[in-house]
N, C-alpha and C positions, 0 to 999 in steps of 0.2 A: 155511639149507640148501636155498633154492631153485635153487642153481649147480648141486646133482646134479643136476637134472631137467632139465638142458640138455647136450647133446652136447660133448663135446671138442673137436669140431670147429669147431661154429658157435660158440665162445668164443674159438678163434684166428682164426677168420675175421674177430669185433668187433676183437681186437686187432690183427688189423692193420690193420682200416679205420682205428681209430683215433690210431696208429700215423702212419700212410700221410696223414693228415688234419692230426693236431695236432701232429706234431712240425716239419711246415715250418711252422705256422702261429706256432709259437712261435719258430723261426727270426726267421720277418721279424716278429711284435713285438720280437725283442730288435736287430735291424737298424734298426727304424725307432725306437724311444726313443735309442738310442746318435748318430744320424743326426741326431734333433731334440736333443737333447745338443749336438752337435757347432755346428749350425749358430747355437743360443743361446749356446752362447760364442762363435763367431767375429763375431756380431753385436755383440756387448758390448767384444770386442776391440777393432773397427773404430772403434763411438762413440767408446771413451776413446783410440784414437788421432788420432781427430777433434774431440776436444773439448781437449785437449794440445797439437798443435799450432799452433803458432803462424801467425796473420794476417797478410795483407800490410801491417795499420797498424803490427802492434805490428813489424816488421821493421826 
């Protein structure tokens, strides 16, 4: 019951710091796992296209 003893006001004021704070910050953590997502596969792509193709010997 300690939320009565604090103003309406300064309760929206925290929410929007928080708001204004964590919602971009959660933005770019889900930009940057999806990014390092991205870039772990295309690496792994690259290998086994690199490791499949074939050699100037074996030609």
């Amino acid at each position: 019951m300690s939320l009565a003893l604090v103003s309406a006001e300064f309760l929206t004021a925290i929410a929007m710091i928080i708001l204004l704070i964590g919602v971009p910050l959660f933005v770019i953590a889900i930009i940057a796992v999806v990014t390092g997502y991205l870039q772990h596969d295309a690496e792994q792509y690259l290998d086994e296209l690199e490791n499949d193709a074939p050699t100037r010997e074996e030609k």
